[in-house]
C-alpha positions in Angstrom: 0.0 0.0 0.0 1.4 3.3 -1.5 1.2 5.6 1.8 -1.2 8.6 1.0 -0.2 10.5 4.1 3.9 10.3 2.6 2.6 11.8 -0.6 0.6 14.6 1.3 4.1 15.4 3.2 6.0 15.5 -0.1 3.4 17.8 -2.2 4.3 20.4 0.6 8.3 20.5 -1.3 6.6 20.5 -4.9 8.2 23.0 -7.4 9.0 22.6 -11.1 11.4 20.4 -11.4 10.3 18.0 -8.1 7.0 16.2 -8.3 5.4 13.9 -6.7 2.8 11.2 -7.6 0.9 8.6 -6.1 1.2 5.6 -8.5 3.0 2.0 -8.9 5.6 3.1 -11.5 5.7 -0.3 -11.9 2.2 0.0 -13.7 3.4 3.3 -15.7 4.7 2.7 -19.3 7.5 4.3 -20.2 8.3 6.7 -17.1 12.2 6.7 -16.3 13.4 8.9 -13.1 16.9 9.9 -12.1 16.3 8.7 -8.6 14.2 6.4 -6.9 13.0 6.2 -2.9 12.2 2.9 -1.4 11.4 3.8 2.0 11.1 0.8 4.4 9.5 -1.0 2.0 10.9 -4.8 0.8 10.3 -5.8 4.6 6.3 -5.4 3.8 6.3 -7.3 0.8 5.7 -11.0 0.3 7.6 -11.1 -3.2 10.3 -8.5 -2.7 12.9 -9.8 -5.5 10.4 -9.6 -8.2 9.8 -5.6 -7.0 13.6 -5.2 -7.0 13.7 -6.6 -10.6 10.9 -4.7 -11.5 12.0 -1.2 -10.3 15.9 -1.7 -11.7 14.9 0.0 -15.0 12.8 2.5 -13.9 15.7 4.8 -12.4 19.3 5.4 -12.8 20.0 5.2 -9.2 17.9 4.1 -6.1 18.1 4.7 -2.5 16.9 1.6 -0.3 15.9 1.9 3.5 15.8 -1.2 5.2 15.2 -2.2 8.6 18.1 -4.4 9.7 15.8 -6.0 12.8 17.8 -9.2 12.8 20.4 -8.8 15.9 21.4 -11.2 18.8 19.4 -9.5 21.2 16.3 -9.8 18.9 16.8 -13.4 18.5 17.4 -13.8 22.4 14.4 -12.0 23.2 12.1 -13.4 20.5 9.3 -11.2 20.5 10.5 -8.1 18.6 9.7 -9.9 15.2 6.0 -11.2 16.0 6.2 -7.9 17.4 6.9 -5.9 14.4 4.8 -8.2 11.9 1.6 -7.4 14.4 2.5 -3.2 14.6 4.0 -2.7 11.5 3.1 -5.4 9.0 7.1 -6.8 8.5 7.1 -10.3 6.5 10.5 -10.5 6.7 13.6 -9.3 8.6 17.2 -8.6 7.3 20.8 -7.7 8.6 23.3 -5.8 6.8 24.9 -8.8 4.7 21.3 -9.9 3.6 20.2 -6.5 3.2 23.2 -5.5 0.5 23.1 -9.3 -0.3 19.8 -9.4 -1.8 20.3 -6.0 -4.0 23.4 -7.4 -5.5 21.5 -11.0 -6.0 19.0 -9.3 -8.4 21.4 -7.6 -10.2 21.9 -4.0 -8.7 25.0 -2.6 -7.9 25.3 -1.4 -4.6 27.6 1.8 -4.3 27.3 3.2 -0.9 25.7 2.2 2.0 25.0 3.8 5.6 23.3 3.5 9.2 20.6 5.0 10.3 20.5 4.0 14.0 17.0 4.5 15.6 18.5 5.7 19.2 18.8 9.1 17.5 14.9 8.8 16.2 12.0 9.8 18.5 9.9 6.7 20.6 7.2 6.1 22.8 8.2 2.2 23.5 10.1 2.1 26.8 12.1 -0.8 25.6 13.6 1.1 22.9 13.6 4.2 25.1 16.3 2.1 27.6 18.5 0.6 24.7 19.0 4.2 23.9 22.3 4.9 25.7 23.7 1.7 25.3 23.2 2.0 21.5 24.5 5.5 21.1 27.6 4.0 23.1 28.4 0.6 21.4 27.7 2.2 18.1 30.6 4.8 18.8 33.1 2.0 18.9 32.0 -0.5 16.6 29.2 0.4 14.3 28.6 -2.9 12.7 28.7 -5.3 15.9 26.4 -2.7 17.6 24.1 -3.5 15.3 24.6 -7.5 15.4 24.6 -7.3 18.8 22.0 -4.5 19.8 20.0 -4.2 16.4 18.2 -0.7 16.6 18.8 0.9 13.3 18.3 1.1 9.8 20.3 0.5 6.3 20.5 3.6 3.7 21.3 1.9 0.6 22.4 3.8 -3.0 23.0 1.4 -5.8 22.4 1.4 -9.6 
């Protein structure tokens, strides 16, 4: 489901040379962009290759955020991913090396990649309120284990 409260937040930037639309491009003949947002996307979708596939031609670049909600402490507690499939509708769950994995499997080219840790993002969960500081701090010394280890952020992907 194309999120029409997203598109209502974009129209607000809207000038001549940005626009916005609410559509599957994937339906739209012929339309080409130079860049392409996938927002937290592939983790709702049952058949996420075949959208990857679909969406390669449709832009010269594309900038992929993905949840990255694998992590030993998600897999000790259990609950975060029945958890997240029950709040926020996730069919599947990714770390980094599936996450760039996947892109490169259906024939993208990854050529940058970042975090996007969630301890710096606003929360009402008290869980996720108390794994702030600890977060913050393990990410400052080793940004990739932190994330094994504590999960609690995000993947921003460009590829081509």
């Amino acid at each position: 489901m194309i999120s029409p409260q997203a598109i209502d937040l974009c129209q607000q930037k809207a000038n001549e040379r940005l626009h916005f639309k609410l559509a599957d491009i994937r339906q739209e003949p012929g339309v080409f962009f130079d860049l392409l947002l996938v927002l937290d996307v592939l983790e709702h979708l049952e058949d996420y290759f075949s959208f990857l596939r679909e969406l390669k031609p449709r832009s010269h670049y594309k900038l992929f955020h993905i949840p990255l909600e694998i992590s030993v402490q998600g897999v000790l507690r259990g609950k975060i991913f029945q958890r997240n499939r029950e709040l926020h509708g996730h069919l599947h769950y990714f770390t980094k090396e599936t996450a760039l994995h996947t892109l490169e499997d259906v024939g993208y080219e990854v050529l940058d990649y970042s975090y996007s840790p969630e301890y710096e993002m606003p929360t009402t969960l008290l869980q996720t309120k108390l794994m702030k500081l600890p977060r913050r701090l393990f990410f400052a010394l080793n940004k990739d284990w932190a994330i094994r280890v504590l999960g609690g952020s995000r993947i921003l992907v460009l590829a081509q």
